[in-house]
C-alpha positions as CSV (number, residue, x, y, z in Angstrom):
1,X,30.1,-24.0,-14.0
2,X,33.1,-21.9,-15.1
3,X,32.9,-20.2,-12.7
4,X,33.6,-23.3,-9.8
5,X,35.8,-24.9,-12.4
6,X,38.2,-21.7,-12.3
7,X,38.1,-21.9,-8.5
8,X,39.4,-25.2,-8.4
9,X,41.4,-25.1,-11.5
10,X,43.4,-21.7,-12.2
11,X,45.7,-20.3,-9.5
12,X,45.2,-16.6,-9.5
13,X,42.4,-16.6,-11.2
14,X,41.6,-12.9,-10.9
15,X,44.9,-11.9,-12.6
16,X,43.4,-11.9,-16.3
17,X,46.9,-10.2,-17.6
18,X,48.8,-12.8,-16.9
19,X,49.9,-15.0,-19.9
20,X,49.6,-18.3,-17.6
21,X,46.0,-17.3,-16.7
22,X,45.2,-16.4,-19.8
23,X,46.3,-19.8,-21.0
24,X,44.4,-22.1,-17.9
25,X,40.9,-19.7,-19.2
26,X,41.2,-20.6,-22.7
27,X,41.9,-24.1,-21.9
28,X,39.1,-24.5,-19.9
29,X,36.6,-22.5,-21.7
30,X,37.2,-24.9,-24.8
31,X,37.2,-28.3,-23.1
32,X,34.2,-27.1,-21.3
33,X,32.8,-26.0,-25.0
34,X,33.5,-29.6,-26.2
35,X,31.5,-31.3,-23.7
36,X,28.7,-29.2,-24.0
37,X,28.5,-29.2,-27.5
38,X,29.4,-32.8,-27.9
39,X,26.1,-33.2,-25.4
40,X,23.5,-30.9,-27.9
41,X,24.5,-33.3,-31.0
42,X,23.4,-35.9,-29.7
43,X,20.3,-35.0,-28.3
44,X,19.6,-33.3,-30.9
45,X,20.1,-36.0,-33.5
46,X,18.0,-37.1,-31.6
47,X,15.2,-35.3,-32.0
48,X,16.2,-34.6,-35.9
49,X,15.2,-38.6,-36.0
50,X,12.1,-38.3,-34.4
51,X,10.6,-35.6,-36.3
52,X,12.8,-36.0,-39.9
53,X,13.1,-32.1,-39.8
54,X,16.5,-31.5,-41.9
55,X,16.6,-27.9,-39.7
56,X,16.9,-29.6,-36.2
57,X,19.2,-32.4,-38.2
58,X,22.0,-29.0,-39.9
59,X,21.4,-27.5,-36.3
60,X,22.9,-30.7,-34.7
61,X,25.6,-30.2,-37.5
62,X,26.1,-26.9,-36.6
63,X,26.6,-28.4,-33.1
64,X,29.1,-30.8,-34.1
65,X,30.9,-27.8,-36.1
66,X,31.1,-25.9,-32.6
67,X,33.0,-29.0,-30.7
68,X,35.2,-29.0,-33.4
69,X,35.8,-25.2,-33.4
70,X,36.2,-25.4,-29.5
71,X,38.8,-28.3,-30.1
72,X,40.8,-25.5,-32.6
73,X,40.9,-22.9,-30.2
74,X,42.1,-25.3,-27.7
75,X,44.9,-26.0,-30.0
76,X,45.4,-22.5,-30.2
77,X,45.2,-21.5,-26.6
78,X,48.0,-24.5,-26.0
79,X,50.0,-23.1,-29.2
80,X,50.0,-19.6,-28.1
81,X,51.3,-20.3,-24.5
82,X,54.6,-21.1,-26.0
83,X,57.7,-19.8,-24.8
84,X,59.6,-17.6,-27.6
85,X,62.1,-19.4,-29.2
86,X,65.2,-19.3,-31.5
87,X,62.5,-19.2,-35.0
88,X,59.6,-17.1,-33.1
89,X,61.3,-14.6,-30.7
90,X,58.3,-12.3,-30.3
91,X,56.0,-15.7,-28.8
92,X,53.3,-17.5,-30.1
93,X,50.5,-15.0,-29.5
94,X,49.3,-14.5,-32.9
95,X,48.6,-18.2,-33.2
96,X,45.7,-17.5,-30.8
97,X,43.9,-15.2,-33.6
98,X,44.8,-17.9,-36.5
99,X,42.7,-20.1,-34.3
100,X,39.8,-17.8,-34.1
101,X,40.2,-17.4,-37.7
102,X,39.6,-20.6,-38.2
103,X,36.4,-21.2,-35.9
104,X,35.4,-18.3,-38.6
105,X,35.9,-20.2,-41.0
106,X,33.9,-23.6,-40.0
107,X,31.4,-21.4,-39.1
108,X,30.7,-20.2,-42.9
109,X,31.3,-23.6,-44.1
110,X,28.1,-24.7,-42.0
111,X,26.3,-21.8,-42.7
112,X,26.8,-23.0,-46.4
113,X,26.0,-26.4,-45.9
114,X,22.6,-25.7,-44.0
115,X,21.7,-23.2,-46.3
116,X,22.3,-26.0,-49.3
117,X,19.8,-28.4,-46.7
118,X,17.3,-26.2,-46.8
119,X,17.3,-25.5,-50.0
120,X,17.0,-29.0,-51.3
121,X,13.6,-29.4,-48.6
122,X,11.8,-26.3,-49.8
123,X,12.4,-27.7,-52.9
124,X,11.2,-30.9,-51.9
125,X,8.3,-29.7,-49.9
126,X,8.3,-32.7,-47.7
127,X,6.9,-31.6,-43.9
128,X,8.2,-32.1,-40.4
129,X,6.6,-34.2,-37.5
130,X,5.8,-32.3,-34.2
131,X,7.7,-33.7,-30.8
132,X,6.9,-32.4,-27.6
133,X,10.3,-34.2,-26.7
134,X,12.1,-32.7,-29.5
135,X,10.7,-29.1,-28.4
136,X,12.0,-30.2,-25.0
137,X,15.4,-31.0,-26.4
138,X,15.8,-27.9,-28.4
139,X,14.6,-25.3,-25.6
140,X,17.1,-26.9,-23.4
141,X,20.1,-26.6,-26.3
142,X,19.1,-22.4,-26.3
143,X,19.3,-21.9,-22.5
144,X,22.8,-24.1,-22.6
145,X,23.9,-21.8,-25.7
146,X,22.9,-19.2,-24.0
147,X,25.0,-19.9,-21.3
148,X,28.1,-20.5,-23.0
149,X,27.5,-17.1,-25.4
150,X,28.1,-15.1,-21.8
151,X,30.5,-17.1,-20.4
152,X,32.6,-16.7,-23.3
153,X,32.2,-13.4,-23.9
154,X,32.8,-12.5,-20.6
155,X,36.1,-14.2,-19.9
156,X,36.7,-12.8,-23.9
157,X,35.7,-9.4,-22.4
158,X,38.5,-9.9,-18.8
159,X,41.9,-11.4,-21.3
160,X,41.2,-9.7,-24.3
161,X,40.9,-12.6,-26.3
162,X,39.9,-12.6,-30.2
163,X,38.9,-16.3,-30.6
164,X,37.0,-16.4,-27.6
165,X,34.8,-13.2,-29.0
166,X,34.8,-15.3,-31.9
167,X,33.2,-18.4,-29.9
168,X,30.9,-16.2,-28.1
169,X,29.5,-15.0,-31.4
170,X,29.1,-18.3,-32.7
171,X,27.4,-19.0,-29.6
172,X,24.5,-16.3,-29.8
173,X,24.5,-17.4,-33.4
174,X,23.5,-20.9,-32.4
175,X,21.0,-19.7,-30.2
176,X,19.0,-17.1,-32.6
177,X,19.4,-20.3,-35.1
178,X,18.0,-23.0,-32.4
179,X,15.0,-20.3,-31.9
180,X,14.3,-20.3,-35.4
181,X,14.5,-23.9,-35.5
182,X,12.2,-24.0,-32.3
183,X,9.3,-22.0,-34.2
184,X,9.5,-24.5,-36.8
185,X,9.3,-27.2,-35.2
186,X,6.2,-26.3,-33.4
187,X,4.5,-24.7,-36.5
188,X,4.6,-28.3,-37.4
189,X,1.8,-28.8,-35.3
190,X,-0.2,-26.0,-36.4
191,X,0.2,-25.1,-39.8
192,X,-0.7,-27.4,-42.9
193,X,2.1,-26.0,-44.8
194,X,6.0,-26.9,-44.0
195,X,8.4,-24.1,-42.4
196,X,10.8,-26.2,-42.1
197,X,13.4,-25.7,-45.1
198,X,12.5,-21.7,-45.3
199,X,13.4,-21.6,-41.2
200,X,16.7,-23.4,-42.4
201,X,17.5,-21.0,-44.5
202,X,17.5,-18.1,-42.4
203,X,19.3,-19.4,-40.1
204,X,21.9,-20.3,-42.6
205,X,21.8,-16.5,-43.9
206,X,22.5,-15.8,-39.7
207,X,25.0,-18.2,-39.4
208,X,27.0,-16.8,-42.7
209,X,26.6,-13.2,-41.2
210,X,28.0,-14.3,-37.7
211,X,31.1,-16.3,-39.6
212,X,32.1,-12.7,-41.6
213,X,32.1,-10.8,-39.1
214,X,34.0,-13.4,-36.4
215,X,36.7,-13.4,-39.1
216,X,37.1,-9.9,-39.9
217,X,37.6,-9.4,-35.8
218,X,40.4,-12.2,-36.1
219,X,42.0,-11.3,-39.4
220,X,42.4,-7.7,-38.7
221,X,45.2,-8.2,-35.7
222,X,47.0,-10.5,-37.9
223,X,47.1,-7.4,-40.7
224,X,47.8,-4.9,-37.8
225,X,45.4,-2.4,-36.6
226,X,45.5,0.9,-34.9
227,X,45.9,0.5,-31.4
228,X,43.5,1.1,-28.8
229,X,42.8,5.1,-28.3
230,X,43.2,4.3,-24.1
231,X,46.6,2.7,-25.0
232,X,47.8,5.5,-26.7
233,X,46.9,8.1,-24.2
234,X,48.4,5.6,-21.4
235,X,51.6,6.1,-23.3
236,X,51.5,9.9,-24.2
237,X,50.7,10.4,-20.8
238,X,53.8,8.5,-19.8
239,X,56.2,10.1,-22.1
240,X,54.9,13.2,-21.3
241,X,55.4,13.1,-17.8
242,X,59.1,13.4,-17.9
243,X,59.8,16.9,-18.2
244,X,62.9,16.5,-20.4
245,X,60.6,15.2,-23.2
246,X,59.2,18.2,-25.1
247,X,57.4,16.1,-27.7
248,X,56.2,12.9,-29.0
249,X,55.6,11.5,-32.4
250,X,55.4,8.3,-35.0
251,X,54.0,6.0,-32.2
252,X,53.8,2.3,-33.6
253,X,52.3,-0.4,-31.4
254,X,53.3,-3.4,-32.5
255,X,50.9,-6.5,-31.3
256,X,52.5,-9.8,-31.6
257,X,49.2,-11.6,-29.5
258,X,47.2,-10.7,-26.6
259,X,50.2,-10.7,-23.7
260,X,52.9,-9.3,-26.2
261,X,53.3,-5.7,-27.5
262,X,55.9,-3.9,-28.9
263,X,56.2,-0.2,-28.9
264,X,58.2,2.2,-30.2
265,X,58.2,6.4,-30.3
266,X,60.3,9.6,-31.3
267,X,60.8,11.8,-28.2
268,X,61.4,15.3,-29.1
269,X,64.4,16.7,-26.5
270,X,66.4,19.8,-26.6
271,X,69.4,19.4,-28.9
272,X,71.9,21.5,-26.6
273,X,71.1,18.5,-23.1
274,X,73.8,17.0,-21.9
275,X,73.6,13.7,-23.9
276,X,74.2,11.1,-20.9
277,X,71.8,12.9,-18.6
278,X,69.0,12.2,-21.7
279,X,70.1,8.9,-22.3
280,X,69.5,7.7,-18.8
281,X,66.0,9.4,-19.3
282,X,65.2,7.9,-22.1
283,X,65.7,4.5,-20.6
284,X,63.8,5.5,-17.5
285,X,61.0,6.3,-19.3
286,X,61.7,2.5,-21.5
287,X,61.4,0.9,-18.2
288,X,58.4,2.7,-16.7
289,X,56.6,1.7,-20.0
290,X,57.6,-1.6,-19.9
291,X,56.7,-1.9,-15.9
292,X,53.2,-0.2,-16.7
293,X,52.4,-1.8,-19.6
294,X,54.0,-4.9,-19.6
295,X,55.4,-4.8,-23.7
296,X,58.8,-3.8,-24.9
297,X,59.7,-0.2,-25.7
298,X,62.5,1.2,-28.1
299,X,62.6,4.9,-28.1
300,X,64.1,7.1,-30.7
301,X,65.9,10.6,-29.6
302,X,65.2,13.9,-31.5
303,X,66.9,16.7,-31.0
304,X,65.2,20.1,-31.5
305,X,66.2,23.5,-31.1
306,X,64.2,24.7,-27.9
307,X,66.0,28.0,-26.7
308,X,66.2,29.5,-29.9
309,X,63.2,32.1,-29.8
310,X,62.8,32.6,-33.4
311,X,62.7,29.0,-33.6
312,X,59.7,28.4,-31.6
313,X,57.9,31.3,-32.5
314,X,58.1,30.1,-36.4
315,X,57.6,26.8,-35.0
316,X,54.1,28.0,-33.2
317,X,52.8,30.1,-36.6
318,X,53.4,26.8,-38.5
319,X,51.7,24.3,-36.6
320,X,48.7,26.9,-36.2
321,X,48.9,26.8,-40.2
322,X,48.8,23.0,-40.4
323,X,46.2,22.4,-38.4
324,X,44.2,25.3,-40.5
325,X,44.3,22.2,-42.8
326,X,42.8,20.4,-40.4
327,X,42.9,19.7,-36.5
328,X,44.2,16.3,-36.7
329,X,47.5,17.4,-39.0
330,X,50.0,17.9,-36.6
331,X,54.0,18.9,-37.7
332,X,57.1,18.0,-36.0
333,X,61.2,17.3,-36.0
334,X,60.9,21.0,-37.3
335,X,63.8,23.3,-38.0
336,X,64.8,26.3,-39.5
337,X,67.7,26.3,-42.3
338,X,69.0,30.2,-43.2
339,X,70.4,30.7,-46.3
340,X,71.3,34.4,-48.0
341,X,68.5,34.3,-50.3
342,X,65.9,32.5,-48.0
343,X,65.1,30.1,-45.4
344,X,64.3,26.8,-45.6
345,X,61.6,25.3,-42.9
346,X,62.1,21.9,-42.6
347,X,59.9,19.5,-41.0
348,X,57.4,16.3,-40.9
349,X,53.5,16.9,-41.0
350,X,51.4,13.8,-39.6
351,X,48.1,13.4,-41.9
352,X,45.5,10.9,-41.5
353,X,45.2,8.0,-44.3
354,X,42.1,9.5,-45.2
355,X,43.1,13.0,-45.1
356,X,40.7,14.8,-48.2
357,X,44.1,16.1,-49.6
358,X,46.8,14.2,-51.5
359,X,50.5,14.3,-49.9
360,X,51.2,16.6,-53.1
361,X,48.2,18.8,-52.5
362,X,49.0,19.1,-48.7
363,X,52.4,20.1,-50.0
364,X,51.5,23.0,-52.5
365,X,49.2,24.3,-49.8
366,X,51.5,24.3,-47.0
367,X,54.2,26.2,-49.0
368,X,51.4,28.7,-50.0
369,X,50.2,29.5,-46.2
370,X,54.1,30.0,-45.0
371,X,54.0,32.8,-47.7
372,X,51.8,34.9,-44.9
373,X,54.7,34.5,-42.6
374,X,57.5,35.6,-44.7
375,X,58.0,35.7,-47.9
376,X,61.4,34.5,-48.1
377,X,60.2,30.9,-46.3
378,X,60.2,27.8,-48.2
379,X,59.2,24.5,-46.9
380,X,61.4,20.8,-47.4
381,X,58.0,18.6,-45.7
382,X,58.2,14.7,-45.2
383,X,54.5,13.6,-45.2
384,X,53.9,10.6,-42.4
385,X,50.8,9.0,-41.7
386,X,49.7,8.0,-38.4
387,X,50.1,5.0,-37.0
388,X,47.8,5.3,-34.0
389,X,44.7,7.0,-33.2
């Protein structure tokens, strides 16, 4: 159905980076999510009032829940497509993830609610009529759920969408929950004793679990993440290729929704270049980032000393040293300061938030392990944690 509906729908369909495809998919997707969802509540309501099983009647709910969490994301998707303006110059993006936020959050709510359902009719103990119809109705709602779990996921999957993941797992949710309410509904034809609150309640326990985690994958964006280890390499690999640039370092990504990103870098050059001829390739490289990767890219100049030979050979011994420590410490913006009673080695060592060492400690220890190169070095070091993987 998506499928078809995308053929006659979306222009360029097969252009998934593009913000205005982007936007036609997620429109689509949710009013095609309303419909069907709209569609299992009733017939499943239904069947709750043909049987009286309060597990068919909270799945219904659940149902319900889902057309109105397909009805947010639509929002969303519509939000999100906003031009930037005056107040929001970086775009609407992020509204996007507060949308799949919220589909989190319904789904918790009516994982609480069934769970409080089923817990009043264990309590109660009163059983559930069988329906052959009603069996009908709810294998039908899992091959339909089914359905929209892959869909979903894998036009989540092609524009990189966080709410739409979020559906998807609400989705597969709603079909492991529907198979539990399945099994009850026929045990109520063969076993004496009723199922039908305890099934409720497991499925409520799902349904809780699926709602966590669909929020931690929407709130972390919003909080800022580290960015995607292909990304990264895309850009060092970019940077690097110039043969000017003789280093990078303090990469930040900065996501401000699915079709706008931010970046920004130090590139290490040699201090003695001519500084118009580095200029113009530091904005070639800008513009071949921004062509490539379609984001915004601000890059900061370093100068280092690259011809002095003493430089780089104490440059060398250090960085051997730091990553001694460990082989993800790197060191950089490094120079050498000679005084008459000794020489200062000044530089910035990159450490991982979870580094086993304080900043202090990776300080002491540093200035102990320069002591095997000279004697007479000390070390001024500005500690920086990574910002990308």
């Amino acid at each position: 159905m998506i499928t078809l509906l995308s053929k006659l729908w979306i222009k360029n369909r097969e252009d998934f980076g593009s913000p205005a495809v982007r936007h036609a998919y997620g429109m689509l997707c949710g009013a095609v999510g309303i419909f069907l969802n709209l569609l299992l509540t009733a017939l499943k309501l239904v069947a709750a009032s043909i049987t009286g099983s309060v597990s068919i009647a909270a799945d219904a709910m659940n149902n319900l829940s889902d057309a109105g969490s397909s009805v947010v994301t639509l929002i969303g998707f519509r939000l999100a497509g906003q031009k930037p303006d005056p107040s929001h110059p970086f775009g609407h993006g992020r509204i996007e993830y507060v949308s799949g936020f919220i589909v989190s959050v319904i789904i918790i709510l009516m994982g609480f609610e069934l769970g409080k359902s089923s817990v009043s009719k264990i309590i109660a103990g009163t059983p559930s009529e069988y329906s052959t119809v009603s069996v009908l109705i709810l294998s039908a709602a899992i091959l339909v759920k089914l359905y929209m779990y892959f869909y979903n996921a894998s036009i989540a999957g092609k524009i990189g969408s966080s709410a739409m993941k979020a559906t998807a797992a609400d989705s597969f949710s709603d079909c492991l929950a529907t198979g539990v309410v399945l099994l009850c509904t026929v045990s109520a034809k063969f076993l004496p004793f009723p199922l039908d609150g305890w099934c409720g309640a497991a499925v409520s326990l799902f349904i809780l679990y699926s709602g966590i985690n669909a929020a931690r994958e929407t709130i972390n964006p919003l909080l800022g993440t580290v960015p995607d280890g292909e990304l990264v390499e895309k850009i060092h690999s970019i940077v690097m290729s110039y043969p000017e640039i003789s280093g990078m370092h303090d990469l930040v990504v900065h996501n401000y929704g699915p079709d706008r990103m931010m970046i920004s870098l130090h590139a290490e050059v040699p201090q003695n270049v001519d500084i118009l001829q580095i200029h113009d390739t530091i904005d070639n490289i800008e513009h071949h980032l921004a062509t490539e990767l379609s984001c915004d890219a601000v890059i900061h100049m370093d100068p280092i000393a690259t011809s002095d030979e003493t430089t780089n050979a104490t440059r060398e011994k250090v960085a051997a040293l730091a990553r001694a420590l460990d082989p993800s410490v790197t060191i950089h913006d490094f120079r050498m300061v000679v005084g008459p009673t000794h020489t200062n080695l000044v530089f910035d060592m990159e450490i991982p938030y979870d580094f086993r060492l304080t900043d202090d400690e990776v300080k002491e220890e540093m200035a102990r392990l320069v002591k095997v190169i000279s004697p007479e070095f000390r070390v001024v070091i500005n500690i920086d944690k990574a910002y990308a993987g």
